[in-house]
N, CA, C and O of each residue as an XYZ file, in Angstrom:
460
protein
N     103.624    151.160    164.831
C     104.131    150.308    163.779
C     103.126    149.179    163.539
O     102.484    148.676    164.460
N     103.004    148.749    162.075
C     101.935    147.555    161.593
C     102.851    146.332    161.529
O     103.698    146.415    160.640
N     102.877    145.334    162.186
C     103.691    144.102    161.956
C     104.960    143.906    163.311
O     104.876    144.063    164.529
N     105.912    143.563    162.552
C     107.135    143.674    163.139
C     108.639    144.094    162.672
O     109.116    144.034    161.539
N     109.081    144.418    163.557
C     110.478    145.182    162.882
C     111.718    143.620    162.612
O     112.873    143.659    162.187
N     111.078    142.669    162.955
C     112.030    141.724    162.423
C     111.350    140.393    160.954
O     111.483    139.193    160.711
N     110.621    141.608    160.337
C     110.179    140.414    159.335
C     109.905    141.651    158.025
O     110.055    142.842    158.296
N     109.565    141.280    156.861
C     109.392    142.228    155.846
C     107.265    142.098    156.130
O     106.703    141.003    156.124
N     106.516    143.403    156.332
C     105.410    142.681    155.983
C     104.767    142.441    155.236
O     103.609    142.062    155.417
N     105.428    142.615    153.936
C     104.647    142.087    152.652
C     105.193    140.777    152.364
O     104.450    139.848    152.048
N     106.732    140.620    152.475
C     106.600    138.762    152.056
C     107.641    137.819    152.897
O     108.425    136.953    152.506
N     107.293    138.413    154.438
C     107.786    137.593    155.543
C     108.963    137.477    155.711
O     109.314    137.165    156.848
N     109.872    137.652    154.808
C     111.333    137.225    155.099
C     112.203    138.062    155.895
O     111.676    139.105    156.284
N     113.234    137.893    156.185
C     113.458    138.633    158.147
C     114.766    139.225    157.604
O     115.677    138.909    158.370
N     115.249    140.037    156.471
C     116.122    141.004    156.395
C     117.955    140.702    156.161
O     118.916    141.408    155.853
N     117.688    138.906    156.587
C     119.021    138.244    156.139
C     119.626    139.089    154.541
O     120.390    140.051    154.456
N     119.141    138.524    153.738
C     119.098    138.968    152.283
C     119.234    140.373    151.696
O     120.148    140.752    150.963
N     118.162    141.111    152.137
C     118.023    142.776    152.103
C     117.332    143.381    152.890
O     116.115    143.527    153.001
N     118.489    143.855    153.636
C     118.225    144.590    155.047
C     116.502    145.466    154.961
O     115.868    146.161    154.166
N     116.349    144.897    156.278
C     114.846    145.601    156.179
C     114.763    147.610    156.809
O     115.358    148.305    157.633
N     113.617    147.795    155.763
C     113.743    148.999    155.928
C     112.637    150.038    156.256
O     112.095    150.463    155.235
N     112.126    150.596    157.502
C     111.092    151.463    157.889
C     110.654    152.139    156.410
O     111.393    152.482    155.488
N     108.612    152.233    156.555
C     108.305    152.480    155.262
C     107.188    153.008    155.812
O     106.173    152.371    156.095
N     107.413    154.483    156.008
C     106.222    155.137    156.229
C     104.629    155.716    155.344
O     104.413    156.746    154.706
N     103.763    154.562    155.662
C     102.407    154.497    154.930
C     101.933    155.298    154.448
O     101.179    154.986    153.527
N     102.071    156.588    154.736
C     101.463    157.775    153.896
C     102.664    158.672    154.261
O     103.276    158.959    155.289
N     102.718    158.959    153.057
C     104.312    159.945    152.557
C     103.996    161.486    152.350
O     102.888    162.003    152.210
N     105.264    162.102    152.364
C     105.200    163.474    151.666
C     104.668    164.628    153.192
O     105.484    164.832    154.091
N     103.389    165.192    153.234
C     102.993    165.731    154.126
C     102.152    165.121    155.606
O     101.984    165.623    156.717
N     101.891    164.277    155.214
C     101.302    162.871    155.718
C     102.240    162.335    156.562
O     101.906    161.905    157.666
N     103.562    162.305    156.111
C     104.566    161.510    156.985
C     104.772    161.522    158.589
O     105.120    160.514    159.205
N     104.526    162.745    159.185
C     104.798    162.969    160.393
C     103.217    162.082    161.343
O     103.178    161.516    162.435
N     102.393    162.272    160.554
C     101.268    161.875    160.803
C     101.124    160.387    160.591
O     100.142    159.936    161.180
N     101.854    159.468    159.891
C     102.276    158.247    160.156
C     103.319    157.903    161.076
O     103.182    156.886    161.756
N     104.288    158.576    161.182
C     104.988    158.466    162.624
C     104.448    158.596    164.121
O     104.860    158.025    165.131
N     103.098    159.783    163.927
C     102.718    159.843    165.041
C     101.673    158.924    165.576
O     101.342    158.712    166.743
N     101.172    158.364    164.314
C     100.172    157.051    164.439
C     100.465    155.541    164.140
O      99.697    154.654    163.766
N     101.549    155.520    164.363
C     102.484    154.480    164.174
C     101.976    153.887    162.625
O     101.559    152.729    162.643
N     101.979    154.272    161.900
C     101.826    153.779    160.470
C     102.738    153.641    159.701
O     102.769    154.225    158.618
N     103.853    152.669    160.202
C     104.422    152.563    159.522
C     105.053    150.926    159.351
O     104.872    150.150    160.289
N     105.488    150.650    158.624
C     106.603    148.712    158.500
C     107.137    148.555    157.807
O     107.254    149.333    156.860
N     107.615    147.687    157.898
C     109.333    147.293    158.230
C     109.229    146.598    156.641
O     108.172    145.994    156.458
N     110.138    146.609    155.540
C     110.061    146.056    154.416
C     111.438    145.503    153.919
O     112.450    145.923    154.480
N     111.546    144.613    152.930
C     112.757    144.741    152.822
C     113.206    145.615    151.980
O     112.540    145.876    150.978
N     114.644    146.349    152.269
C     114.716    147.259    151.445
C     114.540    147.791    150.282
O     114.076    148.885    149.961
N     115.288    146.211    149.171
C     115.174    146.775    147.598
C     114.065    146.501    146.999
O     113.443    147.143    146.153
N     113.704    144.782    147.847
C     112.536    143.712    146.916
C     111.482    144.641    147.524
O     111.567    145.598    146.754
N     110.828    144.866    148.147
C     109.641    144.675    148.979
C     109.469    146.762    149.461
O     108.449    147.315    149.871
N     110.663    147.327    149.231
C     110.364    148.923    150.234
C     110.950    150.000    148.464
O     110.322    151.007    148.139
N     111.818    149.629    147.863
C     112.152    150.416    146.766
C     112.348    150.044    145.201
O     112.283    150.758    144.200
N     112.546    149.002    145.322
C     113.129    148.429    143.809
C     112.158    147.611    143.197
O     111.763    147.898    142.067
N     111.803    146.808    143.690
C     110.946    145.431    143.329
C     109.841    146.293    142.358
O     109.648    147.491    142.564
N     108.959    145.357    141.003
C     108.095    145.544    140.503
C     106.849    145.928    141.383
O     106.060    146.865    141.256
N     106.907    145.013    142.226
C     105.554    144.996    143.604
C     106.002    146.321    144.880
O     105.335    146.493    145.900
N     106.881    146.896    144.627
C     107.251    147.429    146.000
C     106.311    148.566    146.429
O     105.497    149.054    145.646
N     106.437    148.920    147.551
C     105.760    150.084    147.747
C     105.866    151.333    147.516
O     105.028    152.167    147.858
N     107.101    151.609    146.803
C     107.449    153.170    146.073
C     106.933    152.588    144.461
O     107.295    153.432    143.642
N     106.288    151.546    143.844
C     106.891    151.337    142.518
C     105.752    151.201    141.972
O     105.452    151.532    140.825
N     104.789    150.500    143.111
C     103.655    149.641    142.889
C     102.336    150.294    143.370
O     102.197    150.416    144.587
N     101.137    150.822    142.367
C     100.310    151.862    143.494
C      99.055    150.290    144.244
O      98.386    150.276    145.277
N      99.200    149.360    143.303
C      98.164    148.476    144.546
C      98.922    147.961    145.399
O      98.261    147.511    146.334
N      99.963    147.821    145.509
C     100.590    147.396    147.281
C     100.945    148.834    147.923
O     100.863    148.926    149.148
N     101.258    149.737    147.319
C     100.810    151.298    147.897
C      99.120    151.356    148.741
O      99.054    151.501    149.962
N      97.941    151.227    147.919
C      96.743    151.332    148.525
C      96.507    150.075    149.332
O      95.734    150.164    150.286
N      97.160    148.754    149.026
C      96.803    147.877    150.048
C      97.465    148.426    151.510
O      96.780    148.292    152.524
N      98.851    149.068    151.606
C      99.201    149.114    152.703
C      98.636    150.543    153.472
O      98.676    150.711    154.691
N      98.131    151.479    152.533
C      96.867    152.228    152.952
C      95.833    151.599    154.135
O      95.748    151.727    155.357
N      95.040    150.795    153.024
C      93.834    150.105    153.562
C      94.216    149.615    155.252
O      93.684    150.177    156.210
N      94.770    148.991    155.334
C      95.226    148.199    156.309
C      95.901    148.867    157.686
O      95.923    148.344    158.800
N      96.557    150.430    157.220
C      97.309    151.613    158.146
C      95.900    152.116    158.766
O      95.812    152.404    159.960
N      94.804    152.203    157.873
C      93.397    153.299    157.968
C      92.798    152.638    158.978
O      92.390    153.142    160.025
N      92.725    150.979    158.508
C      91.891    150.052    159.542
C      92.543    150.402    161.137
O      92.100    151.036    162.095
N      93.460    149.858    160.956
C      94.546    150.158    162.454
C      94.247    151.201    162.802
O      93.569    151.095    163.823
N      94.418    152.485    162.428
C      94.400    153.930    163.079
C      92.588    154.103    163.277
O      92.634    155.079    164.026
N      91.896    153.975    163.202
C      90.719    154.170    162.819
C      90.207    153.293    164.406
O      89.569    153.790    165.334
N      90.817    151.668    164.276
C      90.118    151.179    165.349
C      90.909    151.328    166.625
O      90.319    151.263    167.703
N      92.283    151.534    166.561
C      93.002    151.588    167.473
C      92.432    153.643    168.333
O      92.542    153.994    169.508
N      92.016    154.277    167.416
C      91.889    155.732    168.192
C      90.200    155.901    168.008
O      89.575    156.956    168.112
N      89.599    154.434    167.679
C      88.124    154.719    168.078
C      87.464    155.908    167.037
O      86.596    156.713    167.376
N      88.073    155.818    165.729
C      87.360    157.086    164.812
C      86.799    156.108    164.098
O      87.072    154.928    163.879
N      85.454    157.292    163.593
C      84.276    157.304    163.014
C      84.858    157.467    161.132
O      86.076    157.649    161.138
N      84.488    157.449    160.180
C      85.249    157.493    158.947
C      85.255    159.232    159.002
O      86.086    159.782    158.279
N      84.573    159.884    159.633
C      84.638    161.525    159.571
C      85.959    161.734    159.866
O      86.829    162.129    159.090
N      86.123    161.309    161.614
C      87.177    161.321    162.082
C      88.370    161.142    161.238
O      89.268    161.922    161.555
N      88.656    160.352    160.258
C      89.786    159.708    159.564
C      89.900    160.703    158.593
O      91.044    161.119    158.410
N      88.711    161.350    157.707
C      88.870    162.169    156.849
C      89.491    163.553    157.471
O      90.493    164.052    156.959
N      88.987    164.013    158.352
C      89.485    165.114    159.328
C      91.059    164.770    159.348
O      91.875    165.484    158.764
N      91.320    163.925    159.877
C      92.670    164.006    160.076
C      93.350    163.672    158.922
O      93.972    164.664    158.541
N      93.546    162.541    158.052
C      93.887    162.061    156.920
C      93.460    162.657    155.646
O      94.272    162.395    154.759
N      92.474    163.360    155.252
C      92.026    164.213    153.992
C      91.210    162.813    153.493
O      90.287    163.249    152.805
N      91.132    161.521    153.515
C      91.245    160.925    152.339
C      90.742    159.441    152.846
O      91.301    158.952    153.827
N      89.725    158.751    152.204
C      89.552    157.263    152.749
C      90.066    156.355    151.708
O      89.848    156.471    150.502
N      90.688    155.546    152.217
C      91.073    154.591    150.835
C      89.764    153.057    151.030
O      89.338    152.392    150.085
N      89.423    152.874    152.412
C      88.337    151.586    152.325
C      87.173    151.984    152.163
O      86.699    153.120    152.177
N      86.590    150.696    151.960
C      85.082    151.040    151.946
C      84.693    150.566    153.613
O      85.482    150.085    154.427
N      82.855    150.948    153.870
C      82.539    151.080    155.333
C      81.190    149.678    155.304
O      80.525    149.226    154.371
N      81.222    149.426    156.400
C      80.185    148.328    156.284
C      78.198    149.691    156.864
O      77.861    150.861    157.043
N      77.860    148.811    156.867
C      76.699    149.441    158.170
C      77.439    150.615    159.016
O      77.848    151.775    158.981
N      77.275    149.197    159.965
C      78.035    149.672    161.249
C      78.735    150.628    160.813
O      78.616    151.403    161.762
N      79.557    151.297    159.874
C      80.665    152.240    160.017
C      82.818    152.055    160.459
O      83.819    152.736    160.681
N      82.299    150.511    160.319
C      83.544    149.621    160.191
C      84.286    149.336    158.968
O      83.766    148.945    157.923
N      85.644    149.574    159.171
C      86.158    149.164    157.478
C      86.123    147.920    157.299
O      86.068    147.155    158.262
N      86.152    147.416    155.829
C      86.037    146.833    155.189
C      87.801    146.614    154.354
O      88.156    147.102    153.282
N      88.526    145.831    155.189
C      89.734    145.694    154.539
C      90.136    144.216    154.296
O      90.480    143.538    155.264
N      90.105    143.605    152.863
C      90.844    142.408    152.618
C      92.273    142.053    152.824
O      93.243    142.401    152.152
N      92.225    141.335    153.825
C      93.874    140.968    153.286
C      93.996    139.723    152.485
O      93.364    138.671    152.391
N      95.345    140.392    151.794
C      95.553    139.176    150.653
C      96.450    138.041    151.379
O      96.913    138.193    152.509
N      96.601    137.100    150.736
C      97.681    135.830    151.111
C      99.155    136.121    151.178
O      99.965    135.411    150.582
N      99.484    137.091    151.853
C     100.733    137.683    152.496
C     101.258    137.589    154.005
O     100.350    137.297    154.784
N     102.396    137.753    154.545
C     102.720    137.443    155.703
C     102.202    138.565    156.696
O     102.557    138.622    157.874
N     101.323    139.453    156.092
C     100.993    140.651    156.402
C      99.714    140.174    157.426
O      99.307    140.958    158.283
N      99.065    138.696    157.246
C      97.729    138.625    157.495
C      97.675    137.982    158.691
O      96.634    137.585    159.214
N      98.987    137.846    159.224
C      99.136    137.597    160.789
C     100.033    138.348    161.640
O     100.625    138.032    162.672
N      99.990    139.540    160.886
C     100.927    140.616    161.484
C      99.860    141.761    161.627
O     100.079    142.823    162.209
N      98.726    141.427    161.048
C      98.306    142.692    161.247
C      97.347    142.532    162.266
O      96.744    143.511    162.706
């Protein structure tokens, strides 16, 4: 998991309001493969995981931001090379420095001390 299960990690607020809700980072066939690489967080349900203009079913740049940021994690946490990531993932969403390190911005979200 990216963050924590008691906060939303796109805009911090802790689920009082709208219950927070597991939001697995890469969907569809991908999914099991975010469960198994813990890629996944905690959102709030309607604003922030389904409904909201910005959400992550609604919205494809807070979709690829929470990409970027799953890739970084899995990438440094299992020690892969960007080959490695394509092998397993099909697909890079960051860019690479030199070194072969991603290159992920975070924006001014509660995300940027959770991650």
């Amino acid at each position: 998991m990216i963050g924590s299960r008691n906060f939303c990690f796109l805009c911090g607020r802790n689920g009082a309001d709208d219950r927070l809700e597991e939001h697995h980072v890469f969907p569809g066939s991908l999914r099991d493969k975010s469960e198994q690489y813990g890629l996944t967080v905690y959102l709030c349900g309607a604003r922030c995981h389904r409904l909201g203009p910005q959400s992550a079913h609604r919205c494809r740049e807070t979709q690829l931001y929470l990409k970027r940021i799953a890739q970084a994690k899995a990438m440094r946490e299992n020690g892969w090379t960007p080959e490695d990531w394509q092998r397993e993932f099909g697909k890079s969403y960051v860019e690479f420095d030199a070194a072969g390190k991603p290159i992920v911005e975070i924006g001014p979200v509660a995300a940027s001390e959770q991650f």
